[in-house]
N, C-alpha and C positions, 0 to 999 in steps of 0.2 A: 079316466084318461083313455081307456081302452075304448069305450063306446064312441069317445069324443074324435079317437084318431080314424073308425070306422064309418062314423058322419061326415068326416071330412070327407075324406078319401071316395065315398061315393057320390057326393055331393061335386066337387071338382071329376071324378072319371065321367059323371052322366051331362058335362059340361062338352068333356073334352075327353073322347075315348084313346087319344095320343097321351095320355097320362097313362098309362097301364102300360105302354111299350117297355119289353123290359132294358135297354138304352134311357129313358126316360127314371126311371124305375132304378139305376145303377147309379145317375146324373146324381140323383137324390140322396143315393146311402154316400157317397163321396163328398157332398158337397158341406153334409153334417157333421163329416168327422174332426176336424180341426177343432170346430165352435164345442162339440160333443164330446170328447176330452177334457175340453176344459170347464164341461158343464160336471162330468162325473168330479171332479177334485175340488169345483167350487163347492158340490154339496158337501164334501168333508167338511168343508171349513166352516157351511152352515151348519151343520150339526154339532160342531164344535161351540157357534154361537157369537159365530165372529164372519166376515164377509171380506171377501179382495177382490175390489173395485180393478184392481193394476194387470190384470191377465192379460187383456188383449195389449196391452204394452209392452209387456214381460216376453210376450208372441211378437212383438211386431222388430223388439229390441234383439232376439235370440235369432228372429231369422235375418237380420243382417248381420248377425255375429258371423252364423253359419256362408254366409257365402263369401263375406268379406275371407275370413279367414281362407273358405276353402280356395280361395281364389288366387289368396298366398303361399298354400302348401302344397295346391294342387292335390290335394285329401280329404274327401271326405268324412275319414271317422276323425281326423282330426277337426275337423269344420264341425261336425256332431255334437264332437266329446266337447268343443269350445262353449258352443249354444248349451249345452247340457248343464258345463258349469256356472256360466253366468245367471242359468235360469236357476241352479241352485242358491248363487249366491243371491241375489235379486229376494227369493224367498226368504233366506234367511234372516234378511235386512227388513225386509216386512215383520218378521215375527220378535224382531230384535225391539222394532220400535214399537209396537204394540205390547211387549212383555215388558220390556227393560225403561223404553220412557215413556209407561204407561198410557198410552194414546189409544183412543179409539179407534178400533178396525176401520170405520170405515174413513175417518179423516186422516188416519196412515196410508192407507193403500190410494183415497184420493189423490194424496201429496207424491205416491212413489209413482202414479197413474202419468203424473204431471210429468216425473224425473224423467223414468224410463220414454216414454215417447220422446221428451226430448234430446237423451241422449243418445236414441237412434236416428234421429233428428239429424245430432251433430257429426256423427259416425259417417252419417252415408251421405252428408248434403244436401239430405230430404230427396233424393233420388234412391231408384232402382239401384241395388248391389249384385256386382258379377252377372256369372251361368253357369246353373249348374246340369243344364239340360242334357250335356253329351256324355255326364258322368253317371256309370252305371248303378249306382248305389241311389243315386238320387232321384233315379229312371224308375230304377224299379218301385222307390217308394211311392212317388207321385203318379205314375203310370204303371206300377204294374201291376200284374193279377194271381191270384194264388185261389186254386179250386173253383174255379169259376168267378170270384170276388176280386175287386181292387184290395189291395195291398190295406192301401187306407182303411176301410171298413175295418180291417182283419185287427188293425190297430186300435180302432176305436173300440173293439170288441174285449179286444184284453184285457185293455186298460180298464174296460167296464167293470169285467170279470173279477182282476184280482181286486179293484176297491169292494166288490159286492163281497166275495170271500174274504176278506180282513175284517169287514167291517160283521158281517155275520157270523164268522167261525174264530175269532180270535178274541181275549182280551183289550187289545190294544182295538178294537172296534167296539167292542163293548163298553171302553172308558170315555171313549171318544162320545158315544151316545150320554154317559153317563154326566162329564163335563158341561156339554149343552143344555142336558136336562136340568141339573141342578151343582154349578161351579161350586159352592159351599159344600154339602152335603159330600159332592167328590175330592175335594180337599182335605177333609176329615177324614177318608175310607183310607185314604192314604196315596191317592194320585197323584202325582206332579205336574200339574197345570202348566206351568212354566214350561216344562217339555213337550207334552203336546203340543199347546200350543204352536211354537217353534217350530216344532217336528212337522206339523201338518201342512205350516207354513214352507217349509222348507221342500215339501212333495208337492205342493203348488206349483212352486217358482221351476221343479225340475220338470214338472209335466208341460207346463207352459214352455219350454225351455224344448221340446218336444214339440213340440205343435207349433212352435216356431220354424225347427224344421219341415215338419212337414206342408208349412207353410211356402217356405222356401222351393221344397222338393215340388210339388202342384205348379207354382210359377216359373220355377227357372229360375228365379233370382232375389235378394232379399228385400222384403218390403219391409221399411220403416213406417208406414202407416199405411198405405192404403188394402192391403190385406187385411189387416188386426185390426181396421176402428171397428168398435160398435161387439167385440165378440164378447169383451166381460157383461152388456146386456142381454146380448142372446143366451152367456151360460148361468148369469146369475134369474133370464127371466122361467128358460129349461127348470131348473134347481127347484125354485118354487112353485113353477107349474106342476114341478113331477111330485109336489107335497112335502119338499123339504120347508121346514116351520123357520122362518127367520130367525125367528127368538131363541133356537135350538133344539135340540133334541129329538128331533122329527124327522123321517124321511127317508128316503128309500134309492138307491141307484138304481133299480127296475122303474121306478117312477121317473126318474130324470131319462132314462136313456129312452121312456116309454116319448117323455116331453121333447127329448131332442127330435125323435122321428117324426112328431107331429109338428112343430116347428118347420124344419126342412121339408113336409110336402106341404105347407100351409105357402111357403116362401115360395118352392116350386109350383106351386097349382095356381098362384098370384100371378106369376109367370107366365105361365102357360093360358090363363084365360088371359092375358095382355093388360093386367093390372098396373097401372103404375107402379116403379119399383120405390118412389117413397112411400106410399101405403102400408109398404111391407114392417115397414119401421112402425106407424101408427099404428099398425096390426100386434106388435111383439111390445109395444106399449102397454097398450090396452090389455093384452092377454096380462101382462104380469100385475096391474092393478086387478084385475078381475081374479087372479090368485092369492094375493094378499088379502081380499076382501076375504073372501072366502074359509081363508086360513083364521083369520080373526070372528068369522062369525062363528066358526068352530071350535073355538079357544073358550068362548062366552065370555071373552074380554069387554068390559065396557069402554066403550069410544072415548077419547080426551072431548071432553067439553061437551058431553050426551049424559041425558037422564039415563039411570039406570033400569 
């Protein structure tokens, strides 16, 4: 992945040496962080061995909570804490109907994919909600900088951070590995399935619920769709790009946050050589076929309906 993001990256700067400005250079780690957050929590969820299609809903439903709300309280932590809980409960209701009326992840999260866009849908009238641009909480998130860095980055960074220490230095990452790897096996040892699960769901819905905000905060206002389409492909194509194994058990947030960066200057360098911006989409297509292939040739899985 490393080699892959330093072929890029010379391949687009000896295109276009305005790619290295570091403006250019800033455009890039900011524009990742929204999709990039929610690439780190979808790999939980792949390692767990289960998939949520509904993020970019979950993001698009939370940041019109967030302005709706603040727009009535004239509050931002109240506008936050709104977006915060919904994107809780949202998850919860993911892992409810995946545990409880035993549905597969991915045609639960399809269904809730459907819900939540729609009921931001209904929320906002399929428009633009409020502004939150004059408010200094929201300023600073969206625009401001700490040590040199946007604010954003600093968040994407965290969040990076503490999933890589949970999942490395804790039990409760170690089970999580252990689930995906072998759900039987860790049911036996004594793990409670039923609760991760939930649980992991439920730090989805609030991270997304996050990045709705922050959504929010970059725009000025809340997008019910046109912010959030398309972000649960970029984090679930991230996820697998950075070596998390669909099937479970597999993978790394160094890997994902390694796939988000190269995503974002793949998208920016499309840009910047004046590439059609639908290519960009074919491009983040294709990259996550070319990852699954990949993850299966290294399985030594046999293909459905191929000789052995």
């Amino acid at each position: 992945m490393l080699i892959a993001l330093v072929l890029l990256v010379a391949i687009i700067g000896a295109q276009d040496p305005n790619f290295f400005r570091y403006q250019n250079l800033l455009a890039i780690g900011t524009s990742i962080t929204v999709f990039g957050i929610l690439a780190v929590v979808q790999t939980l969820v792949i390692l767990l061995g289960g998939l949520d299609i509904s993020v970019g809903s979950m993001a698009g439903l939370t940041s019109v909570v967030t302005a709706m709300v603040f727009t009535a309280t004239s509050s931002s932590a109240v506008g936050i804490g709104a977006a915060l809980l919904v994107g809780l409960a949202c998850g919860a209701l993911n892992g409810v109907i995946i545990v409880y009326g035993r549905v597969n992840a991915v045609i639960a999260t399809l269904a809730t994919l459907a819900a939540y866009k729609g009921l931001a849908q209904i929320l906002s009238g399929g428009r633009s909600q409020g502004y939150t641009g004059d408010d200094p909480v929201f300023t600073a998130l969206g625009r401001g900088t700490f040590l040199g860095l946007p604010v954003l980055i600093w968040i994407f960074l965290l969040v990076a951070l503490v999933a890589f220490l949970v999942l490395k230095y804790t039990d409760i990452g170690r089970n999580i590995y252990a689930i995906g790897g072998n759900p039987t096996a860790a049911r036996l040892s004594g793990i409670n399935l039923n609760r991760y699960i939930v649980g992991v769901y439920i730090v989805v819905g609030t991270v997304a619920g996050l990045a709705g905000v922050l959504l929010t905060a970059r725009t000025g206002s809340g997008q019910p769709v046109s912010g959030s389409e398309g972000l649960e492909l970029d984090a679930i194509t991230a996820a697998a790009l950075g070596g998390a194994a669909l099937t479970g058990g597999k993978g790394s947030i160094a890997g994902t946050v390694l796939a988000v960066i190269l995503l974002g200057v793949l998208s920016n360098g499309l840009t910047v050589l004046g590439v059609n911006s639908f290519w960009q989409n074919v491009a983040k297509g294709a990259l996550l076929v070319v990852a699954v292939v990949i993850q299966q040739r290294r399985s030594g899985q046999r293909s459905v309906g191929m000789p052995a």
